[in-house]
C-alpha positions as CSV (number, residue, x, y, z in Angstrom):
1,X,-6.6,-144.4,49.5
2,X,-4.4,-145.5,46.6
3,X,-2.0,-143.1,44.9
4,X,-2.7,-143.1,41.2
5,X,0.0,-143.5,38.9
6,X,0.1,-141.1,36.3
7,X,2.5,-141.6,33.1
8,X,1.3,-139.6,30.4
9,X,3.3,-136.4,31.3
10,X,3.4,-132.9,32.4
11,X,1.2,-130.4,29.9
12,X,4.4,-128.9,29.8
13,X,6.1,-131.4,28.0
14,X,3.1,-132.5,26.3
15,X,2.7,-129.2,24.7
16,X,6.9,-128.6,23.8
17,X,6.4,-132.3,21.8
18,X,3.0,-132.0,20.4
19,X,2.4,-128.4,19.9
20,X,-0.4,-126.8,20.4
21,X,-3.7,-129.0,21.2
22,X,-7.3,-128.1,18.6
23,X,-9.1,-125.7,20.7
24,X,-11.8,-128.9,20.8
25,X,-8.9,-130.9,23.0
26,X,-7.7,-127.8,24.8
27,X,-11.2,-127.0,25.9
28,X,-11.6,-130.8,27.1
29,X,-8.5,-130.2,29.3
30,X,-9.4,-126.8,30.4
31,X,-13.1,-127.9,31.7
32,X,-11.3,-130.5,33.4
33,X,-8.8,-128.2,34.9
34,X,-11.5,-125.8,36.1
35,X,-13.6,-128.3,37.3
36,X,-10.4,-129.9,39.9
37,X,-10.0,-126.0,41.2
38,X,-13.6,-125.7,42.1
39,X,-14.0,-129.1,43.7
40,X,-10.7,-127.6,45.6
41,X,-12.5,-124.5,46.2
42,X,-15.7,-125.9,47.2
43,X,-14.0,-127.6,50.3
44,X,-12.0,-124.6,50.9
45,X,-8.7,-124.7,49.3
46,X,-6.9,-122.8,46.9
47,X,-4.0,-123.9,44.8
48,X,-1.9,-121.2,44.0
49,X,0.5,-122.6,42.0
50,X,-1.5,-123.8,38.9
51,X,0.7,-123.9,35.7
52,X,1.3,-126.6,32.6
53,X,3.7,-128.1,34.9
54,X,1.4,-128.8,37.8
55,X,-1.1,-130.4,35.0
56,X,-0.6,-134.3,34.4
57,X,-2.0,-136.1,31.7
58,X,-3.3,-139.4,32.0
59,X,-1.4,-142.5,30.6
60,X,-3.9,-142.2,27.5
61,X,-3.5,-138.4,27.5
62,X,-7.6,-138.4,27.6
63,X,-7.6,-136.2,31.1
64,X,-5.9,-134.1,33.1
65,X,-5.2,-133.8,36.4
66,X,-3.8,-131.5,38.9
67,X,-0.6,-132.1,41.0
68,X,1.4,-130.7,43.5
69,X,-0.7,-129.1,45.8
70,X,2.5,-127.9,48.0
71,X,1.4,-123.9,48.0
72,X,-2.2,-124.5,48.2
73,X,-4.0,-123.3,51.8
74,X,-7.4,-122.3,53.4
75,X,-9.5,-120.1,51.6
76,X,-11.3,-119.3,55.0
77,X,-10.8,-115.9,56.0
78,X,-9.1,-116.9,59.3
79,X,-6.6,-119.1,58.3
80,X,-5.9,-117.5,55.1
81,X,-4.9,-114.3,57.1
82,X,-2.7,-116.0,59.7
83,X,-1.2,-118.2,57.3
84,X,2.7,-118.0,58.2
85,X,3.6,-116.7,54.5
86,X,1.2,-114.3,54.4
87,X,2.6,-112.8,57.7
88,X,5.7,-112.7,56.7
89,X,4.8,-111.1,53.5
90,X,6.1,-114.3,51.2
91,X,4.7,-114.9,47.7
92,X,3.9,-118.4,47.2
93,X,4.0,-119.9,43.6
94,X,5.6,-119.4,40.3
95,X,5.9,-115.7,39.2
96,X,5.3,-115.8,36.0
97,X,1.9,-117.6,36.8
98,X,0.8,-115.4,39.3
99,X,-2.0,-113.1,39.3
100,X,-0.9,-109.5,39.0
101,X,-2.6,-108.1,42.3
C-alpha cells in the first residue's frame, strides 16, 4: 500500500485563507468527512481527535480526507475499557473538540 500524497492543505488553513466555504461545498466536505468516520466505525475504530486540522484537502481541493489517526482505538467494549488511557483516566484529543461528556 502506497501512502498518498496530499498537498492541498489542512481545512484549517484552507478556511483562515478562503473563508468560509457555500454551504453547497461545506456539505460536499462534511458527507465526505462523515462518511471516513463510519467506514472507521464500521471496522471498529474511533478517531477521537477529529478537527479542521486533522481534515486534508486534496491537491484540487475537490475532497477531503482524514489524517492523523494517532488517538483513535477499539470501539469494542473490551479493548475500549482496558485501553491504557482510559485506566489511567487520560483524555485523548484536543479539548476544545471534544465532546462535553
Amino acid at each position: 500500500m502506497a501512502i498518498e500524497c496530499i498537498r492541498g492543505g489542512e481545512l484549517s488553513y484552507n478556511l483562515k485563507k478562503f473563508g468560509r466555504y457555500p454551504p453547497g461545498i461545506a456539505k460536499y466536505f462534511f458527507v465526505q468527512v462523515v462518511d471516513a468516520i463510519a467506514h472507521m466505525h464500521s471496522r471498529g475504530f474511533c478517531h477521537r481527535d477529529l478537527k479542521p486540522w486533522n481534515i486534508m484537502l486534496s491537491d484540487d481541493l475537490a475532497d477531503a480526507k482524514v489524517i492523523d489517526f494517532s488517538y483513535s482505538t477499539s470501539l469494542y467494549h473490551d479493548d475500549f475499557e482496558n485501553s491504557p488511557d482510559i485506566l489511567k483516566g487520560f483524555l485523548s484529543g484536543t479539548r476544545q473538540f471534544m465532546a462535553p461528556e
